[in-house]
Structures are given as structure tokens and as C-alpha cells.
C-alpha positions as CSV (number, residue, x, y, z in Angstrom):
1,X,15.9,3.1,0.7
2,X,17.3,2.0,4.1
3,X,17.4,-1.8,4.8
4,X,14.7,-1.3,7.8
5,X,12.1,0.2,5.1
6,X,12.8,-2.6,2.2
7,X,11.9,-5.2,5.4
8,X,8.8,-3.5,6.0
9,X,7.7,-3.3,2.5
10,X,8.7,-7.0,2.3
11,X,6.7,-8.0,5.1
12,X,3.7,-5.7,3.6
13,X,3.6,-7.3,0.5
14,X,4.2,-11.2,1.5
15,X,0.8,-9.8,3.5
16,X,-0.7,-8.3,0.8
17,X,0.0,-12.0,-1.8
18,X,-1.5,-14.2,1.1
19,X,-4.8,-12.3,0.8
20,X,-4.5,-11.9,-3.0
21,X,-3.9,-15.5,-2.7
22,X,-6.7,-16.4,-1.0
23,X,-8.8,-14.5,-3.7
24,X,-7.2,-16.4,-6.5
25,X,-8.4,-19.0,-9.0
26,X,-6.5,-21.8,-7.9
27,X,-6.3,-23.1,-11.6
28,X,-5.0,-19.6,-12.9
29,X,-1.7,-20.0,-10.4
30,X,-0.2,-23.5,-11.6
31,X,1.9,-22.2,-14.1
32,X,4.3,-19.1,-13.8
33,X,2.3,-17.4,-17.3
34,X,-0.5,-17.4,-14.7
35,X,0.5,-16.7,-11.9
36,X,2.2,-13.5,-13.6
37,X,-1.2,-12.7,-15.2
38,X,-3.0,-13.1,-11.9
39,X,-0.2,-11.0,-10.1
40,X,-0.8,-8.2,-12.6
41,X,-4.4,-8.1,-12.5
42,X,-5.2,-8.3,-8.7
43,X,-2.7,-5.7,-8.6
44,X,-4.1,-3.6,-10.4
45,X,-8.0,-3.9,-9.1
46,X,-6.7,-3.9,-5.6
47,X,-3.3,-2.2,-4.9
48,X,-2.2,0.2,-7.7
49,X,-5.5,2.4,-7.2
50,X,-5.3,2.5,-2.8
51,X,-1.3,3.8,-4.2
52,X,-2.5,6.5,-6.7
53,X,-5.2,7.7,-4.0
54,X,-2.8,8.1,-1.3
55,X,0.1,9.1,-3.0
56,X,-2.5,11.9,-4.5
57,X,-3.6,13.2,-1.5
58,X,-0.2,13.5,-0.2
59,X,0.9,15.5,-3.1
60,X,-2.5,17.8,-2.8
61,X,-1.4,18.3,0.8
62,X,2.1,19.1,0.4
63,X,0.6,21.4,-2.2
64,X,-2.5,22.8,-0.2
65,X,0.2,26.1,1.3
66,X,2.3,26.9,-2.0
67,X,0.6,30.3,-3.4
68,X,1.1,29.4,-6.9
69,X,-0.9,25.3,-6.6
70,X,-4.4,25.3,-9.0
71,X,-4.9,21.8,-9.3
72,X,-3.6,18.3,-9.5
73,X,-4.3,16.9,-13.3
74,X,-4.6,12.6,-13.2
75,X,-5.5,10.8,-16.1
76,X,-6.7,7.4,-15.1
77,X,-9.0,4.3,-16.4
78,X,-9.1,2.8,-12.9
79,X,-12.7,4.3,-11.7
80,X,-11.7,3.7,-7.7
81,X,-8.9,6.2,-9.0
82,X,-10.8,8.4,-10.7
83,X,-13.8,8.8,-8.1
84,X,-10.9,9.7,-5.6
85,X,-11.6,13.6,-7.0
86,X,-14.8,15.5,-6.3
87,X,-13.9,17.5,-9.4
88,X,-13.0,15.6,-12.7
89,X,-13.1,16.5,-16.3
90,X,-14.8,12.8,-17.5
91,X,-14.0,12.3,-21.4
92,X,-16.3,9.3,-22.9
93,X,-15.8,8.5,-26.3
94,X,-18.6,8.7,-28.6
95,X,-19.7,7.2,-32.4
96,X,-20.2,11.3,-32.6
97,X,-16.6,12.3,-31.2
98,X,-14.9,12.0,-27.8
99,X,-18.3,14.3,-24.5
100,X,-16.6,16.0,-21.8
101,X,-18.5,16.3,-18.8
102,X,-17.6,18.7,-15.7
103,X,-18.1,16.6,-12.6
104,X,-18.4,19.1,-9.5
């Protein structure tokens, strides 16, 4: 990665922690154990899945001309992830074993 891009992302994310840190339980970020642990979970409610979505829909449009694509395949927990797809195989586990259910 060029030095022009790694300032960009830099710049990106300092943008990204002021929010995060505006969101943030101001007793959670006094010690680095929790500022780690509320690093890690606002990033994963609020930037990993806006990631996964585009970096899907890039890949399904790179894909969209090649004669031999069927379908992207993405296992994911994060629901704003997972409701990205119109179509989804949803697996919910049951007392009675693991119900598939064809989403269209």
C-alpha cells in the first residue's frame, strides 16, 4: 500500500474512533482492558459488517460477466451482514436438530 492510501485510511479511522468515541461508555475506556474490549465490539456492530457488505458487492460485481459465477457463499452471525443477500440459506439450531430455511 502506497504512503498516500495508508494517510487516507489513517485519517478515516482517527474519524471513524472520534464517533465511536462519542458513543462510548466513558467508564468502559479508563483502562486499556477496556478500551480494547470497547474497540472490538463497536467494531464489530459498526464497521466490520459496512466492510463485508461492500467488499461483497464488489466481488459479486467483478463476478456479474465471468460465464462460469453461480453464487457468492458467506457465512456470517452479523444479521446487518447477513440481510445484505436477498437470497440466504438461514440455519437455526434447534432442541430437534440444526432447520434450514430458503430465504428468496
Amino acid at each position: 500500500m502506497d504512503a498516500a492510501k495508508k494517510n487516507e485510511i489513517q485519517a478515516h479511522a482517527r474519524a471513524i474512533a472520534a464517533l465511536l468515541y462519542e458513543e462510548a461508555d466513558a467508564e468502559q475506556v479508563q483502562t486499556l482492558a477496556g478500551i480494547e474490549d470497547t474497540v472490538r465490539a463497536q467494531l464489530l456492530k459498526h464497521v466490520s459488517p459496512e466492510i463485508g457488505v461492500f467488499l461483497s458487492k464488489r466481488a459479486a460485481a467483478r463476478l456479474e460477466d465471468a460465464a462460469d459465477f453461480a453464487c457468492i457463499l458467506a457465512v456470517t452471525h452479523i444479521p446487518h451482514f447477513r440481510e445484505a443477500f436477498e437470497t440466504r440459506i438461514d440455519v437455526t439450531k434447534t432442541p430437534d436438530g440444526s432447520q434450514l430455511i430458503v430465504s428468496m
